[in-house]
N, C-alpha and C positions, 0 to 999 in steps of 0.2 A: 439421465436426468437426476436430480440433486431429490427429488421426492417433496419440497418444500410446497408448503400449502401458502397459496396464492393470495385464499382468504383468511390467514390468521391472526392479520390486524384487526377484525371486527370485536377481539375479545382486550384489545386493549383501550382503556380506561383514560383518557386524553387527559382529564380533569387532572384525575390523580396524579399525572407525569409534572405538575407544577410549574414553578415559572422555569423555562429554561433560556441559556446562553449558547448562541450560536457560536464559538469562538473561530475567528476567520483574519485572514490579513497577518498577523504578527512580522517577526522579522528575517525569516529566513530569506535566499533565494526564490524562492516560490510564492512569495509573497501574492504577484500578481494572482497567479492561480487559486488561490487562497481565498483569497476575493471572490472571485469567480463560482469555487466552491460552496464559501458559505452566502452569499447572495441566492446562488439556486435552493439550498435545502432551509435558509429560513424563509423565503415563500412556501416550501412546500410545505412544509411544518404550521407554516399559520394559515394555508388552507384546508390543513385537516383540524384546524379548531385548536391548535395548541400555543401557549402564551409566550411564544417566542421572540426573542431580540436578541441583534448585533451585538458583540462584544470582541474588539478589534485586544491584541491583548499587549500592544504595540503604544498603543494612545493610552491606555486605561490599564493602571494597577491591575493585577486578579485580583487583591484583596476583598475587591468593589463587589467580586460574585456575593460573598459571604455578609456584607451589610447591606447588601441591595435584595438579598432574600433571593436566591436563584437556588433551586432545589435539583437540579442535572444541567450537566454541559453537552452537546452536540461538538465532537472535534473536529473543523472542518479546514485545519490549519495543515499545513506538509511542510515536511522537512524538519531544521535542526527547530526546538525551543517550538516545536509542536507535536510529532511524533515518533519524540528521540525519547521519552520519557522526563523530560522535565518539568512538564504544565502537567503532566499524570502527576509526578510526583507533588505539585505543588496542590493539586486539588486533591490528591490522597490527604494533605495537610489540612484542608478547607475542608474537610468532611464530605464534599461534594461529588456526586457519583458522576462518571462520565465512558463516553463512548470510546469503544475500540481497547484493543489489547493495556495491561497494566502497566507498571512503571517497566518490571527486569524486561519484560517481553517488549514491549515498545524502545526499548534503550539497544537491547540486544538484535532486534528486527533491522534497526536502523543503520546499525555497522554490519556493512556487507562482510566482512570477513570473520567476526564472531558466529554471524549466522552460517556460513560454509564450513567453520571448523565446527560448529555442534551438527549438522545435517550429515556431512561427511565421518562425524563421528556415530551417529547414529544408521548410517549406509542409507541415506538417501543420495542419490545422485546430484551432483553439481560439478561444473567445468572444474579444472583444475587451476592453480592461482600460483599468485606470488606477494607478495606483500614487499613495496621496494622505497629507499630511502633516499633515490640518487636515477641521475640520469643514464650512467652508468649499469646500474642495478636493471634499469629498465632495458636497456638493450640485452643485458643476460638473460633478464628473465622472456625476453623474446627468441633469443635461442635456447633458450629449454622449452617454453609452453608451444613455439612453434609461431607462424606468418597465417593468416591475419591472427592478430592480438587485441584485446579490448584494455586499454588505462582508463582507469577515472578512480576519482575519489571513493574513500571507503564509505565515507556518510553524507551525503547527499543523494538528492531524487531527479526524478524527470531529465535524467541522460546528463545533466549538467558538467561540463569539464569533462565530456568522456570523449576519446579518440580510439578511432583502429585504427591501429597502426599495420604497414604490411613491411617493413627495411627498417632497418638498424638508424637509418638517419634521422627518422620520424618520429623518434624514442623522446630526444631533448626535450621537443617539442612539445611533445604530448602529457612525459611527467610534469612539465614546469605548468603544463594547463592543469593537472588535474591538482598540482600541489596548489595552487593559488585558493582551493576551494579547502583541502584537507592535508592537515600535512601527513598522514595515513594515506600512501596511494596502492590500490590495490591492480593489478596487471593479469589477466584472465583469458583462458582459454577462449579462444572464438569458435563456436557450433555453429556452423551452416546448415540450415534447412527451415523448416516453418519456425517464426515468433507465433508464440502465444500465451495468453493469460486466461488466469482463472478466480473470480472473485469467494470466498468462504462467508455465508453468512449464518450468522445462530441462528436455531429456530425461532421464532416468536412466542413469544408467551412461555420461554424455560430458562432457566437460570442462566446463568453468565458461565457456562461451563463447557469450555471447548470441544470435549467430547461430544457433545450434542449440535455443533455448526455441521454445517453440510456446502460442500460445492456446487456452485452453481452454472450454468453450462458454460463450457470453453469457448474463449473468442479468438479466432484466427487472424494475425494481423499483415496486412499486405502495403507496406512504406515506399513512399518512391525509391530506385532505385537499391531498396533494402534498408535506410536509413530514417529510421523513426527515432527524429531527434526533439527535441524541445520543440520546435519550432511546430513538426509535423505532428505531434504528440495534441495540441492546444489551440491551433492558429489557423492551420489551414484544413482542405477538405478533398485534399487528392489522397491520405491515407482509406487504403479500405480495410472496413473492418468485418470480418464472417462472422455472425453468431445467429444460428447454428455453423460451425465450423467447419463443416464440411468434411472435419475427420471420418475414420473409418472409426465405428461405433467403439469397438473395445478400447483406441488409443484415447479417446476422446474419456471414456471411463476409467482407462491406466491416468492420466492428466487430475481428474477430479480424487481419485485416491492416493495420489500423489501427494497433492497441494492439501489435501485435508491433512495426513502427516505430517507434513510440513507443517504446518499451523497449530497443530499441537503439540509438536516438538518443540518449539520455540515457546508455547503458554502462551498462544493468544487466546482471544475469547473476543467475542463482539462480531468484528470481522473483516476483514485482510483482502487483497489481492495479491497471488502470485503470478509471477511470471517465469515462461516456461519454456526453450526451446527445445525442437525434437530436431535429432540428427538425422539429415537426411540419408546418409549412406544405409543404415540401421532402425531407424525411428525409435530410437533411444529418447527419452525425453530425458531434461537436465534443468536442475531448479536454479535459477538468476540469483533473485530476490523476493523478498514479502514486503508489500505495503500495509501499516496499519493505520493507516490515516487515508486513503484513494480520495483520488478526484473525484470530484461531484459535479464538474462542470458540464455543458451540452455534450461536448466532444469524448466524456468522459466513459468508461468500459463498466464500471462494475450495475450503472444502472442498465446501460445494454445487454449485459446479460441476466438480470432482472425482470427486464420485460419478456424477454425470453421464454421465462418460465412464470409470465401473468402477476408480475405486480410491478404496481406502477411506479413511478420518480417519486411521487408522495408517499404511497404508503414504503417505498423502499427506505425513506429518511426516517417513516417514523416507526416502522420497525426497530432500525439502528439503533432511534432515539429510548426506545422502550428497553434495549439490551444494556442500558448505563450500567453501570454498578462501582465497587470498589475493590483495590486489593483487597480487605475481608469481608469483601461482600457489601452490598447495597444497606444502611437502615442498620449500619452496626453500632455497637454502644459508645 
């Protein structure tokens, strides 16, 4: 267990968090979800008494944060031109402090193959890869990494444009789906055994400073047929999900030490979700990716493992909302 105190929102200050922006919707793929997202965490948010509103950043300038007097942003947006680092970078501009990892971290989180070459360079485990420019390329890189194979885009979320592939014929196929989204398509080792995820969140009430987040308990994920794709991800309710996980206690805590590394390795701060597979021959676990932007929808994990450990959908958002800050820090000159 992550050791996070359940009641540590009682010492945060609602008033003082000022007027905030929900930012939801914009223009990525995920757009739907997006919605979905920030709709759940600005109710929560203004039923714990805080002066929040919608701000689609899609319809509306950001400029508008900065003359409309918005003192913190809520990111509740996913994907590219939400937590690729661009709207970080663009409210690093506006003075405006906001949720979740900073600009390099949210730009570098975002591209699955910069985050595998700095984890791998650092010896954290992750599948092994290819990076390919051709359909051609793709069927190489399935006889080197081996049958089944994962294609999808390097920078995109929520499974989008991804295929397993398991034959050489199903290569074309697959780069030309993933290239449609990125012309970066990255071709991935497939681990058989348990999916699972792990949400990181900062303590409450301490600075913006990675070393101080903590893992929060492991969710086991069980997809029809083993395929948790968009669809099953968001929409339907035949996905199950364990939290508690059902692991064996030490793997469960190799998982939570894992994915905190991870999270720092990378310079997030706020708070993230990774995702995890363990190899079933070994029960090796193997880092995916990092989200710094996660869903907040019903359907969504990181509040599921939240309750988990006794805090609720609300105070979980305004925890979030309380760990804003800036690349140099929250209130700087």
């Amino acid at each position: 267990m992550s050791g996070l105190d359940a009641k540590a929102n009682m010492n945060i200050d609602v008033v003082a968090l000022g007027k905030v922006a929900v930012l939801m919707g914009g223009r990525s793929s995920e757009r739907e979800v997006s919605l979905m997202s920030g709709g759940g965490v600005l109710a929560a948010l203004r039923a714990r008494g805080v002066d929040a509103h919608a701000f689609d950043p899609a319809e509306r300038d950001l400029s508008a944060l900065k003359t409309e007097g918005f003192a913190r942003c809520f990111i509740a947006l996913h994907g590219r031109f939400g937590e690729d680092g661009t709207v970080q970078g663009a409210l690093e501009l506006l003075d405006i402090p906001y949720t979740g990892p900073g600009v390099m971290a949210s730009s570098i989180a975002m591209d699955k193959i910069m985050t595998k070459r700095i984890w791998r360079f650092e010896g954290l485990p992750t599948p092994d890869w290819r990076l390919v420019a051709s359909a051609e390329e793709t069927s190489h890189a399935l006889a080197v990494l081996g049958a089944p194979m994962i294609v999808k885009p390097a920078r995109e979320g929520s499974t989008i444009g991804l295929t397993k592939v398991t034959s050489a014929e199903e290569c074309a196929q697959a780069y030309a789906l993933a290239s449609q989204y990125d012309p970066e398509v990255l071709c991935e080792q497939f681990i058989d055994g348990d999916e699972t995820t792990c949400p990181v969140l900062e303590a409450a009430g301490q600075p913006a400073d990675a070393g101080r987040a903590q893992a929060l308990p492991v969710i086991r994920i069980v997809a029809p047929e083993g395929n948790y794709d968009y669809q099953n991800k968001y929409f339907t309710d035949t996905t199950q999900y364990h939290c508690p996980s059902g692991l064996p206690l030490a793997e469960e805590q190799e998982i939570q030490r894992l994915v905190e590394r991870a999270f720092r390795t990378l310079g997030c701060r706020g708070w993230a979700r990774a995702d995890i597979m363990i190899r079933a021959s070994d029960r090796q676990p193997f880092l995916l990716e990092i989200n710094t932007s996660p869903g907040m929808t019903s359907h969504s994990l990181v509040p599921m493992a939240a309750r988990a450990s006794g805090i609720s959908y609300e105070d979980l958002c305004l925890r979030i909302l309380a760990s804003a800050a800036l690349d140099g820090g929250a209130g700087r000159p």
